[in-house]
C-alpha positions as a printed NumPy array, in Angstrom:
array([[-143.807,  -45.161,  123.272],
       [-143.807,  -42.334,  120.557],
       [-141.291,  -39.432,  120.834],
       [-143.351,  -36.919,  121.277],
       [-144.809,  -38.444,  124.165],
       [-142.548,  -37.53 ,  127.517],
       [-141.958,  -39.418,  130.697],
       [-143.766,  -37.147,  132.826],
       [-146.804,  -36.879,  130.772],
       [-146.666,  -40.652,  130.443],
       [-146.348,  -40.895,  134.676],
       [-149.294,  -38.16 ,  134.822],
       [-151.686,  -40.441,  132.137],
       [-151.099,  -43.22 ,  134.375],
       [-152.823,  -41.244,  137.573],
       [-152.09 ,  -41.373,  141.092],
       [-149.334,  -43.068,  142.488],
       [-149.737,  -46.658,  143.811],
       [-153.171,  -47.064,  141.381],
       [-153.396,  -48.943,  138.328],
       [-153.621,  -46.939,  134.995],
       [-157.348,  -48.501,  134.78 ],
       [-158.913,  -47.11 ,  137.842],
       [-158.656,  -43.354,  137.223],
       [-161.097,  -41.158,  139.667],
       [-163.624,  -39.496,  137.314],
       [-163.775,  -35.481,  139.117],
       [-166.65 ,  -34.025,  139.622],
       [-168.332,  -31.062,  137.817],
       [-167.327,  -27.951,  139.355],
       [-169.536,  -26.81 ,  142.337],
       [-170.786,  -23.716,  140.222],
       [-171.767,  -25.666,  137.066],
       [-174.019,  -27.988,  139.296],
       [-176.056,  -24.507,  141.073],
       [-176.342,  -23.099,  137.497],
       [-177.463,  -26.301,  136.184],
       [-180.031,  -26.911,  139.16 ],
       [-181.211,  -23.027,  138.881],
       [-181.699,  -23.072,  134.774],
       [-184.18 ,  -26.174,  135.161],
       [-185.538,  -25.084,  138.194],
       [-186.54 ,  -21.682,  136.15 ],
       [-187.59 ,  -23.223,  133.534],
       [-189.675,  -25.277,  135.44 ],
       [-191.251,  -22.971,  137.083],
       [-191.755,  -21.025,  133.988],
       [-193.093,  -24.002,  132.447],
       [-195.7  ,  -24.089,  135.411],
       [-196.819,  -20.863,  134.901],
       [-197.607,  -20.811,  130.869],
       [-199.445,  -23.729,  131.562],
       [-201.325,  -22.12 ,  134.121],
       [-202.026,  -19.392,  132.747],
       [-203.554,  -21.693,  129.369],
       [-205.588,  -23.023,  131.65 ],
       [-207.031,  -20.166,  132.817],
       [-207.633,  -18.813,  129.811],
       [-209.398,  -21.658,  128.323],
       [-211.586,  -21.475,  131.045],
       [-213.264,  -17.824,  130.705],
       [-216.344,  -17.572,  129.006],
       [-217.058,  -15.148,  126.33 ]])
């Protein structure tokens, strides 16, 4: 093990106690990140939607 490397940082790598160094739990994203994330594409969605919509109407009127 290198020398910069201490014995607590080295017992904190390895993860819980009692589980193997290989099966680390992956955390989730934080609870915020997920609304924002859900809200942006919802939005832009929705905004989406509604240029398209209003295309459509437009290249439906008659001159």
């Amino acid at each position: 093990m290198p020398d910069h490397v201490t014995a607590a940082a080295a017992q904190e790598a390895a993860g819980p106690a009692g589980a193997p160094a290989g099966d680390r739990v992956e955390s989730k994203f934080p609870r915020g990140l997920v609304i924002r994330l859900f809200a942006y594409l919802f939005a832009g969605h929705a905004f989406a939607a509604f240029l398209y919509l209003l295309f459509e109407l437009g290249s439906r009127s008659n001159p």
